[in-house]
VMD Tcl script that draws the C-alpha trace (Angstrom):
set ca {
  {31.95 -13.32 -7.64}
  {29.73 -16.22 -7.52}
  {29.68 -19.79 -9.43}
  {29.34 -19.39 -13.47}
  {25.94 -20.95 -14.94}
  {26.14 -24.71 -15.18}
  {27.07 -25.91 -18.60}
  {23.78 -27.50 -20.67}
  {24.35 -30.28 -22.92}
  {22.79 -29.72 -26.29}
  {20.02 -32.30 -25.76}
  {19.35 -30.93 -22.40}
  {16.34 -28.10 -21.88}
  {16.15 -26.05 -19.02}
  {13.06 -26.03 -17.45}
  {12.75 -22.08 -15.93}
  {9.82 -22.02 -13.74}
  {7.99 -18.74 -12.86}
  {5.27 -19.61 -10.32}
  {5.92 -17.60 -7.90}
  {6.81 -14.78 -10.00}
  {5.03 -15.02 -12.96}
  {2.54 -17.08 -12.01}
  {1.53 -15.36 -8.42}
  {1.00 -12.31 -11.04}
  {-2.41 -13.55 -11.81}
  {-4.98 -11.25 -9.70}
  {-6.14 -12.93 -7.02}
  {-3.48 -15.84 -6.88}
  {-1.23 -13.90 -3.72}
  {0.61 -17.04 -1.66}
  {2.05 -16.19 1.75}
  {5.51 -16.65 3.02}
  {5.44 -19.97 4.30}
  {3.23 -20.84 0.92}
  {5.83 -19.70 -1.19}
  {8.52 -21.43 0.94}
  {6.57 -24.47 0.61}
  {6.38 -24.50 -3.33}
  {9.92 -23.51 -3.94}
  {10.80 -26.92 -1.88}
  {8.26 -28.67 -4.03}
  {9.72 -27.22 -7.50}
  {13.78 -27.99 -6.42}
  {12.38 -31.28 -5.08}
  {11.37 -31.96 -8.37}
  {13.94 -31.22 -10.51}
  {13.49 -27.80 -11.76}
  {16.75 -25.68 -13.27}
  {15.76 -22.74 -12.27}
  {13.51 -21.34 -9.93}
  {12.57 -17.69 -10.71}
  {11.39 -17.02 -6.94}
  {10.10 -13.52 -6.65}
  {10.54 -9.74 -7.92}
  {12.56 -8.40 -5.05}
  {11.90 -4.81 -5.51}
  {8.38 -4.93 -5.13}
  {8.05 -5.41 -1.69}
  {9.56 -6.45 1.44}
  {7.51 -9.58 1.38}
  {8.74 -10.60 -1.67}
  {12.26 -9.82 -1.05}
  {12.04 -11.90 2.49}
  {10.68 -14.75 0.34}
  {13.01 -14.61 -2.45}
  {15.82 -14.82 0.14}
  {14.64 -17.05 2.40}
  {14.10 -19.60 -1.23}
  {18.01 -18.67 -2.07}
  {18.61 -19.74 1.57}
  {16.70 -22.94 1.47}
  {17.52 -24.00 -2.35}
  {19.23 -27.13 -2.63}
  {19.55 -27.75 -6.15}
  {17.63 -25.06 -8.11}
  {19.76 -21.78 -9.36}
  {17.42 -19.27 -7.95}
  {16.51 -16.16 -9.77}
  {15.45 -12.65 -9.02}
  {13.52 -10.09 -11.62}
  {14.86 -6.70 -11.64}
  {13.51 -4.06 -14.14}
  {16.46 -2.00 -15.86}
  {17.63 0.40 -13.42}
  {20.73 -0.17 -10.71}
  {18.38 0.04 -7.69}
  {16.11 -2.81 -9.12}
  {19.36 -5.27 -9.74}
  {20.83 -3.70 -6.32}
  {17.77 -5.25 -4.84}
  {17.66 -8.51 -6.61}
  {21.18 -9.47 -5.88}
  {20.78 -8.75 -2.09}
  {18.28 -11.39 -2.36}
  {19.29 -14.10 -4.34}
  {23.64 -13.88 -3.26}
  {22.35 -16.37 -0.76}
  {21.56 -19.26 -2.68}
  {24.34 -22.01 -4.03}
  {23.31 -20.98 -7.27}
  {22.17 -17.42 -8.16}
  {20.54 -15.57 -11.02}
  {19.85 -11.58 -12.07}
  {17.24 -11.51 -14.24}
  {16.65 -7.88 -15.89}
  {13.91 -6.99 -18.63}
  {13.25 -4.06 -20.36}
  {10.66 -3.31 -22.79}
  {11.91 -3.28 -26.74}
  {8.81 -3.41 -28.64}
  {7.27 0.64 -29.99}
  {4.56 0.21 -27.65}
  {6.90 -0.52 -24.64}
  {9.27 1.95 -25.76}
  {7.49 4.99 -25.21}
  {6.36 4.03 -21.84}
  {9.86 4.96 -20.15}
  {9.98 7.54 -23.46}
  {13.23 6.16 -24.67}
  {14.60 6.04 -28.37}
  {16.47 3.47 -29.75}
  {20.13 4.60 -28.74}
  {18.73 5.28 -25.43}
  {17.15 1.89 -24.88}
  {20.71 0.41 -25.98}
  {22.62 2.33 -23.84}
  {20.03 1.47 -20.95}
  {20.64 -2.16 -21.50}
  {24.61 -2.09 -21.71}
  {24.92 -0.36 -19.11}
  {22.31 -2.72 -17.22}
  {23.32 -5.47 -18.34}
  {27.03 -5.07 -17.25}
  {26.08 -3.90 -13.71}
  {24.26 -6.98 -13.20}
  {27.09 -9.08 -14.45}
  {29.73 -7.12 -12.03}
  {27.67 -8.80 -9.15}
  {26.76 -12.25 -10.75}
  {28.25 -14.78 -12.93}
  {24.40 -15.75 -14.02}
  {22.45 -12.96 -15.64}
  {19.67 -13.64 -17.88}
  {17.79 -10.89 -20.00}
  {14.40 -9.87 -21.23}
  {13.56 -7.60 -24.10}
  {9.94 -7.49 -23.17}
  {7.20 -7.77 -25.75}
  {10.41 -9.28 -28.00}
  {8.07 -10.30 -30.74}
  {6.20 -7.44 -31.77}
  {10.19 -5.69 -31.94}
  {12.10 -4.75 -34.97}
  {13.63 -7.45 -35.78}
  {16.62 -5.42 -36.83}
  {16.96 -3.62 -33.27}
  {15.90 -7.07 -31.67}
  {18.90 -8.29 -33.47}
  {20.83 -5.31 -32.07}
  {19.67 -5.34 -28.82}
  {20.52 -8.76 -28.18}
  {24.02 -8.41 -29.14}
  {24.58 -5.57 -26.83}
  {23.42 -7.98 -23.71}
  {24.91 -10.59 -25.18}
  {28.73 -8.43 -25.08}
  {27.70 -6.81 -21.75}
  {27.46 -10.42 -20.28}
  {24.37 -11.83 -20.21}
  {24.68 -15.72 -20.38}
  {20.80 -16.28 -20.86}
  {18.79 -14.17 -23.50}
  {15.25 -14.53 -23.17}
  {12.87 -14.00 -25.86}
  {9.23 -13.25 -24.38}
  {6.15 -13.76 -25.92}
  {4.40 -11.30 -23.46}
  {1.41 -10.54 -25.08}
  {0.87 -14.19 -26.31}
  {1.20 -12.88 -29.97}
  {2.79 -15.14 -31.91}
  {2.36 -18.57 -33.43}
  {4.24 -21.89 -33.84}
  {6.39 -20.84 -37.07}
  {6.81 -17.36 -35.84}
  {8.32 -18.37 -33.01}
  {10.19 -20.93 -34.27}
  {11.82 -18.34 -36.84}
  {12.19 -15.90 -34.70}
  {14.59 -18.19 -32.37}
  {16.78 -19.37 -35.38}
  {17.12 -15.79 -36.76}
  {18.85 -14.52 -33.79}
  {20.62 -17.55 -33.28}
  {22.24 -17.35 -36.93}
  {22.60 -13.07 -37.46}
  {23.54 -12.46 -33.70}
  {27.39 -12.60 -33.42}
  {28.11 -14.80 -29.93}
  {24.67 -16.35 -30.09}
  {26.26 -19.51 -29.72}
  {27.67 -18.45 -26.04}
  {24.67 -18.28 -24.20}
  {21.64 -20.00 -24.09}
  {18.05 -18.82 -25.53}
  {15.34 -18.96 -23.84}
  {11.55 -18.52 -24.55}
  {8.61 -17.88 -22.60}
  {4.91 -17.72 -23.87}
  {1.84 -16.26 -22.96}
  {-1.31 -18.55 -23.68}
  {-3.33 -15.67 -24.82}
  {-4.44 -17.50 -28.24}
  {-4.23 -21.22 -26.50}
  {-0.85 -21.64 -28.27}
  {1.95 -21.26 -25.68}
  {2.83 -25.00 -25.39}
  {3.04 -24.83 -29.12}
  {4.95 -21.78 -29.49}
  {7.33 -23.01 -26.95}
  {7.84 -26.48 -27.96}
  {8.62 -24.95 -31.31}
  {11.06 -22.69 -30.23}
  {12.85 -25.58 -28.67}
  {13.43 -27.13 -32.18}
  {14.88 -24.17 -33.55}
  {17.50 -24.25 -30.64}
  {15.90 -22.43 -28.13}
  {17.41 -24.82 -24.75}
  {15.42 -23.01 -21.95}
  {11.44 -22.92 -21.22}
  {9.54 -20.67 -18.94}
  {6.59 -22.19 -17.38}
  {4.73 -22.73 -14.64}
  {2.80 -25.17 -12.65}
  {-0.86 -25.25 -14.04}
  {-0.14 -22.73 -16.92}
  {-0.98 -20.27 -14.08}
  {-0.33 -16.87 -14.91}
  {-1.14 -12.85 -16.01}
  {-4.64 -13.21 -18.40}
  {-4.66 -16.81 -19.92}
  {-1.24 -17.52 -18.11}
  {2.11 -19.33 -19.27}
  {3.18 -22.41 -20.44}
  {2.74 -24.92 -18.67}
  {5.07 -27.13 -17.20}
  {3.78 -30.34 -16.82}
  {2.83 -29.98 -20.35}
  {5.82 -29.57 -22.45}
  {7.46 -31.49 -19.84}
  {5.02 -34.50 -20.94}
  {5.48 -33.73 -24.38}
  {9.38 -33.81 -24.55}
  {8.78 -37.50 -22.31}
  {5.82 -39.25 -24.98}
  {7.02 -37.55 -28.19}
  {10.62 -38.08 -27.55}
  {10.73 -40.09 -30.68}
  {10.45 -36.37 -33.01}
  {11.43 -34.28 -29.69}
  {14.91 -35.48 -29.10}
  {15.39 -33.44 -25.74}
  {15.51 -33.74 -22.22}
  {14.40 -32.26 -18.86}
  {15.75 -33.48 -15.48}
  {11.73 -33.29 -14.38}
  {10.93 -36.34 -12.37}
  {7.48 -36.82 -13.79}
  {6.03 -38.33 -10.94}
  {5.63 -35.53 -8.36}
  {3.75 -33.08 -11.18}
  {0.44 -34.08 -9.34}
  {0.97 -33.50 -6.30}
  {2.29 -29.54 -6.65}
  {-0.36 -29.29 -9.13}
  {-2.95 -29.94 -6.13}
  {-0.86 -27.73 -4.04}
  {-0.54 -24.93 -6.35}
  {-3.92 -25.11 -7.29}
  {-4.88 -24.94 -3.59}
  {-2.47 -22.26 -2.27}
  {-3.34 -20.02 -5.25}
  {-7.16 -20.47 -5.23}
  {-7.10 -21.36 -9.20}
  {-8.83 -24.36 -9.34}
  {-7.44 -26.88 -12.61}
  {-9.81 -27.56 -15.30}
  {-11.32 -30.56 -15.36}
  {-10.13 -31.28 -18.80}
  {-6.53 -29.59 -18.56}
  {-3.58 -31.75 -20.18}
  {-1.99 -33.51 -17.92}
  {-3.00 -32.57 -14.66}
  {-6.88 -32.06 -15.12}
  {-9.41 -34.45 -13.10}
  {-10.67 -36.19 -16.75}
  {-7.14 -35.80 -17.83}
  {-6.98 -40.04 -17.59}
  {-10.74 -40.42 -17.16}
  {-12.75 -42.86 -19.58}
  {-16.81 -42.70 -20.01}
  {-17.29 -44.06 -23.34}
  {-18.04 -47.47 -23.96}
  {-15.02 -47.96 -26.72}
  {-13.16 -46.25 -24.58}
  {-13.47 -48.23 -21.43}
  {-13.94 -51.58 -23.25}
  {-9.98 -50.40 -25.12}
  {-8.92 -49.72 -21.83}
  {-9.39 -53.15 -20.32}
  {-7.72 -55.19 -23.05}
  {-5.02 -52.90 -23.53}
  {-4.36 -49.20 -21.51}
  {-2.27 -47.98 -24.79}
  {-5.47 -48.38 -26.70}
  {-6.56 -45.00 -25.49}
  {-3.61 -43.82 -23.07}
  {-0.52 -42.11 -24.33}
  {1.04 -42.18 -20.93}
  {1.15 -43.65 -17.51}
  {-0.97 -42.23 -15.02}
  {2.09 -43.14 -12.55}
  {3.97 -41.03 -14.90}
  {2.82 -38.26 -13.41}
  {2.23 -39.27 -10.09}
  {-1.43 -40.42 -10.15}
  {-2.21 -43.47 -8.06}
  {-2.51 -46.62 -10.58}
  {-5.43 -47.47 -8.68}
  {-8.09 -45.62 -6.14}
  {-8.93 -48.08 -3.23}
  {-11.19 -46.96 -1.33}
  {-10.86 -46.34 2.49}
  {-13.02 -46.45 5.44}
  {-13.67 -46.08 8.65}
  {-11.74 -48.60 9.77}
  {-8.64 -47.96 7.91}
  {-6.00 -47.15 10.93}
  {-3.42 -44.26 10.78}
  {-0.57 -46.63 9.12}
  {-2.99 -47.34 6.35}
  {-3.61 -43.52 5.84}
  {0.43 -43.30 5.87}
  {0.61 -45.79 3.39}
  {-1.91 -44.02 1.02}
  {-0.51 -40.75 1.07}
  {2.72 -42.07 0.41}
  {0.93 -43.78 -2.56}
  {0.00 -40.49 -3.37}
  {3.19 -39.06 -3.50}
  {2.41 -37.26 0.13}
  {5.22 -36.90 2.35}
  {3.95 -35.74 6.01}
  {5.41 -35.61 9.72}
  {3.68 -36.96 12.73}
  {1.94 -34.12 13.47}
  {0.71 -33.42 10.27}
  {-0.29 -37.16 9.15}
  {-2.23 -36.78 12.92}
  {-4.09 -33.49 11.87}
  {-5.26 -35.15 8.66}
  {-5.72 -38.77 10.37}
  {-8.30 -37.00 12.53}
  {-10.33 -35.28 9.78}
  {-9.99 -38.62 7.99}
  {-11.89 -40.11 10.72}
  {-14.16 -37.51 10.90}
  {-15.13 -37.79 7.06}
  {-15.16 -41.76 7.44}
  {-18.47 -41.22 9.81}
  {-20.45 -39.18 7.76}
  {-19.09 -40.94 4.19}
  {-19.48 -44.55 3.40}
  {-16.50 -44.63 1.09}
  {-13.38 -42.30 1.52}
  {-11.66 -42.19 -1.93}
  {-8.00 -40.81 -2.94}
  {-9.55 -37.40 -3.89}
  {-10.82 -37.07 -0.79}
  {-8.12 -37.47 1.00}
  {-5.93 -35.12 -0.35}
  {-8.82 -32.19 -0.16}
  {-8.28 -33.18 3.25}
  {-4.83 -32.99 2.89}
  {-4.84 -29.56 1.50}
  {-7.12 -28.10 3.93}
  {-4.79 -29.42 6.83}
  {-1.51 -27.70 5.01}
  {-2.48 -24.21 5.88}
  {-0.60 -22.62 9.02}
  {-2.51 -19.74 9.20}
  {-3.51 -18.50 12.54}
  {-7.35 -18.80 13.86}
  {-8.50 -15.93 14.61}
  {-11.54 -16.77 13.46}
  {-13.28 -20.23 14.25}
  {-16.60 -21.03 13.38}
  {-18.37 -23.40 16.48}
  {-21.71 -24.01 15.53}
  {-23.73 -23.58 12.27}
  {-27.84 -23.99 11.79}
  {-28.96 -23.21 8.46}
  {-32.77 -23.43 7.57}
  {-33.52 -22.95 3.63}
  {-36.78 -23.88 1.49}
  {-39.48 -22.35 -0.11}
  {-40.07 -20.24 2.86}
  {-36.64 -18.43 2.68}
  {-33.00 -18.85 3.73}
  {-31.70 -17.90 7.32}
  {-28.77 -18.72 9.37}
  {-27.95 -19.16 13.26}
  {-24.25 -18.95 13.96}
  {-22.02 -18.96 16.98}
  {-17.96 -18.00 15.77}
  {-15.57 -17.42 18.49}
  {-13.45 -14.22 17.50}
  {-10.04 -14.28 19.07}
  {-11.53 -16.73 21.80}
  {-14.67 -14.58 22.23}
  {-17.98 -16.80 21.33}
  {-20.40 -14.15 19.35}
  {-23.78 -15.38 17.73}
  {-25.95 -14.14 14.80}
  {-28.46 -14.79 13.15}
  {-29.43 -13.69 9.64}
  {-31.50 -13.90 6.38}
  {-30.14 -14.21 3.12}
  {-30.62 -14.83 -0.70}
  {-30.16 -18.73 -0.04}
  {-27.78 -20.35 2.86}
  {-24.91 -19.69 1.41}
  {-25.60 -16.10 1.23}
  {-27.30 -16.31 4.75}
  {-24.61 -18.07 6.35}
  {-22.10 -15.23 5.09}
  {-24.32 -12.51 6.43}
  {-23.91 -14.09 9.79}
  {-19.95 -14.08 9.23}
  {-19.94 -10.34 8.64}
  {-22.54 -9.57 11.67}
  {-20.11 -11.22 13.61}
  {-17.10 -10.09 12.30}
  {-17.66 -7.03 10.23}
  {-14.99 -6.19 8.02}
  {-15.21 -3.93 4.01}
  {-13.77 -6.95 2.04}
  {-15.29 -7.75 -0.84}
  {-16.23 -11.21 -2.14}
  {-14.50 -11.70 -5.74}
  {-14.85 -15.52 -6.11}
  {-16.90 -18.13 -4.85}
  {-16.67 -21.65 -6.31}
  {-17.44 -24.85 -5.77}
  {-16.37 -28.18 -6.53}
  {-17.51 -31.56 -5.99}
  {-14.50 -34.15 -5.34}
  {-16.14 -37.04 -5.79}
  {-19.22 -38.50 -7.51}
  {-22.38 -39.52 -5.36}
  {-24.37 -37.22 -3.04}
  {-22.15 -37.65 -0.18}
  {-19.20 -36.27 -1.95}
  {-17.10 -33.82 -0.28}
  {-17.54 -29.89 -1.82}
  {-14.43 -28.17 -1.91}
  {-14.78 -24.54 -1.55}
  {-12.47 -21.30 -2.63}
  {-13.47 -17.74 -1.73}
  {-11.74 -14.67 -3.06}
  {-11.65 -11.64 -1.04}
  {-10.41 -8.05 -1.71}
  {-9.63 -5.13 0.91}
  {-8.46 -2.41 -0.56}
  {-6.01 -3.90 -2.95}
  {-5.20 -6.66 -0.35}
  {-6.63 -9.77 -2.09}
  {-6.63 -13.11 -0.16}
  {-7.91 -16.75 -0.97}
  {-9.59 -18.86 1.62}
  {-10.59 -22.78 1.30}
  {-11.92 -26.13 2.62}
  {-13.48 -29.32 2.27}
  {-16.55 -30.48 3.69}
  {-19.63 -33.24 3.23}
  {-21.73 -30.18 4.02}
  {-21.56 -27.50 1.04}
  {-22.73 -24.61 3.11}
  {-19.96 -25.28 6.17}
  {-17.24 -25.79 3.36}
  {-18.42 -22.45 2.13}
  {-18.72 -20.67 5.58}
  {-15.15 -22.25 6.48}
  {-13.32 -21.04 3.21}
  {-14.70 -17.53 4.16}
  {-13.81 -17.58 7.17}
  {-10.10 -19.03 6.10}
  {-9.91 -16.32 3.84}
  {-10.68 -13.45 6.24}
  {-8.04 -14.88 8.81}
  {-5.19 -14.37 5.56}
  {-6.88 -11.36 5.83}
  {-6.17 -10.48 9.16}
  {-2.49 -11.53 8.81}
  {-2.02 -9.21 5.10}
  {-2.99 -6.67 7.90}
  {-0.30 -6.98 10.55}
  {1.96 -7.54 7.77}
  {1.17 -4.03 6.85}
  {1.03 -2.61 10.04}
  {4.60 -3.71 9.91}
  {5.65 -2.58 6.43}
  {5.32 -5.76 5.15}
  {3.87 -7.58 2.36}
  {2.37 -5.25 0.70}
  {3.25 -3.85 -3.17}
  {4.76 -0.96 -3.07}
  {5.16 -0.38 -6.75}
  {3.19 -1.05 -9.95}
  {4.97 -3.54 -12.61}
  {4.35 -5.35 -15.78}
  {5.57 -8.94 -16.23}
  {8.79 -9.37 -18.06}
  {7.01 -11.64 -20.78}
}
mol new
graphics top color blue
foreach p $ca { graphics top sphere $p radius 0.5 }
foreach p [lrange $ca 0 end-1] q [lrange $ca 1 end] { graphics top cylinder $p $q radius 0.2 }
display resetview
């Protein structure tokens, strides 16, 4: 048998983070293994209870990843989702028995809709979960479980349901908002029913997770929280299924500024929510909102005249929080090119960057690289640089030499891209350069996937600024994000391309391999 669940004071919130579950959900947002690995590091680094890491069953890439996380973890419990069938929690257990700390998570769907889907009544469901419920707890001390779609249920069967998990041995009972339904007082209510009618409610801890579906899942969570509710699910970004989750750097922040009415407690250090923001934004290919709580590029920004005149005399004037707080550098000096490599050290340590030689070498080069062509090399610009540089994936593809001409006169492109050390040139016409320049890719390297996302971003102000570029492809169901930084748009947008076909190439030994691939069809267990 493994450790029981670690006590939680009564002022103490779990913070339950679903990124790479929940969050890699969202079509299009696929990490690889090393990607994954990298995050997980990130999340325990920062504090975070529990670390749901994967749905084992679903593939053998993410049970490798899942256990590989258990492996790794250092602090986090690490948690597995298993639907509600002995195989599924089989499965999940395999994976997570590794870690220090593990957890079975198991869902199944309560509402009418969900009910029909497996075409179970009432007595069956119950059955379904007891008997669930107590297999998972025969292999681990830490089971948590999910009556999907929880509130659009009965709230007589919810009741009844619960209690059967609840005597069965679940020690976490999480109440799911999948559909992103409900609102503040709902949810709120909904919490403190179950709390008060189900008997042993006060042995386990509830937990809730929200959809954003109606722009109210910090809300709805935050609520549920003051009705005794002592775990959130969340994720970095608010990434997600549809509108996504709760985020986590946003009722994280809240519980911090509001403690004064929110008299809880997270064990979040605050300051390294930027810098897996950036990473999760890159890795994923979801770019943050410029005017996203927290974590968005305006987030601490200041145009107006009031504003900026407030500022000066007194930062409270117009600032609720430190941008320190969350790891954003106080101030953004710029650099040049004659800052040296200890000085680029220095900054991304600033920045809440931690790098070894080789890395800190790879980006020190592209640093200098970007110092010749830009006068003035701000913090935003370095870490584009820095999250172009964090990618491992293999170059099969390299482009060597790009000449695009464009006017009134119409768009062509001449290219030379070594393939697998093999230097091929083409040269093509197109709808505009970008479209051009990705004509020549495919001449070169022909290939069926198609192009789902293209979008561009400008890191800085000024018309030097670097354009950061993510690209979306999809190959039969394989669906891979590619990115990078440049002065130039066009070679940004020809070297995100480019990235994302080489993901591409690896999906496909993966699969040659029996790899990475989803082998089944599932629904998120909130």
């Amino acid at each position: 048998m493994t450790t029981a669940p670690k006590a939680v004071s009564d002022d103490h919130v779990v913070i339950f983070d679903t990124t790479l579950r929940d969050g890699e959900q969202s079509p299009g947002a696929t990490m690889s293994h090393e990607e994954k690995l990298e995050i997980a590091a990130l999340l325990d680094e920062m504090g975070v209870d529990v670390i749901e890491a994967g749905f084992p069953i679903a593939s053998e890439g993410d049970f490798n990843a899942v256990s590989e996380i258990a492996k790794n973890s250092k602090n986090s419990v690490i948690c597995g989702l298993s639907r509600a069938n002995f195989k599924d929690i089989d499965r999940c257990w395999e994976a997570v028995k590794h870690a220090a700390r593990p957890r079975i998570h198991t869902f199944i769907g309560t509402s009418p809709l969900h009910r029909a889907i497996p075409n179970l009544d009432q007595d069956q469901m119950a059955e379904r979960i007891h008997e669930t419920v107590t297999h998972a707890r025969n292999l681990c001390d830490n089971v948590q479980w999910s009556p999907m779609d929880a509130t659009r249920t009965e709230h007589d069967y919810l009741c009844r349901v619960v209690e059967i998990a609840i005597k069965a041995g679940a020690t976490t009972i999480n109440i799911p908002d999948t559909v992103g339904y409900t609102a503040p007082r709902e949810s709120a209510d909904l919490i403190r029913m179950l709390i008060e009618k189900v008997p042993g409610a006060d042995q386990v801890i509830f937990a809730t997770h929200c959809h954003n579906d109606l722009g109210m899942a910090t809300a709805n969570s935050l609520a549920a929280v003051e009705a005794g509710a002592r775990q959130i699910e969340c994720t970095i970004n608010g990434l997600g299924e549809r509108a996504g989750n709760t985020a986590l750097e946003e009722v994280v922040m809240a519980l911090k500024v509001r403690h004064d009415i929110m008299p809880w407690t997270t064990g979040i250090d605050t300051r390294k929510i930027m810098n897996i923001s950036r990473r999760v934004a890159s890795v994923s290919g979801f770019p943050v909102q410029f005017n996203k709580a927290i974590v968005g590029k305006n987030a601490f920004a200041h145009e107006s005249g009031i504003h900026q005149d407030g500022m000066l005399k007194n930062a409270e004037t117009f600032e609720i929080m430190r941008p320190e707080d969350v790891g954003l550098a106080a101030t953004n000096l710029v650099m040049g090119k004659h800052s040296g490599r200890a000085a680029l050290k220095d900054k991304l340590r600033q920045l809440g960057v931690e790098m070894a030689d080789n890395q800190l070498q790879d980006v020190f080069v592209r640093f200098k690289a970007l110092a010749d062509r830009k006068k003035e090399v701000y913090d935003d610009d370095i870490l584009a640089l820095v999250q172009v540089s964090d990618d491992a994936t293999p170059d099969h593809l390299i482009l060597t030499d790009l000449t695009v001409i464009c006017g009134t006169g119409g768009q062509s492109a001449d290219m030379t891209m070594t393939v697998d050390g093999v230097a091929k040139t083409a040269q093509t016409s197109g709808d505009g350069p970008v479209d051009a320049a990705f004509n020549a890719v495919k001449e070169i390297f022909p290939h069926e996937a198609k192009l789902e996302l293209y979008q561009v971003h400008a890191v800085t102000k000024g018309t030097d600024a670097q354009a950061t570029v993510s690209v979306r492809l999809n190959e039969d169901g394989r669906i891979v994000t590619g990115s990078s930084a440049d002065t130039d748009t066009v070679v940004a947008s020809v070297k995100a391309y480019i990235h994302a076909l080489n993901r591409l190439l690896v999906r496909r030994g993966k699969v040659a391999a029996g790899g990475d691939e989803r082998e089944i069809s599932y629904k998120d267990a909130g």
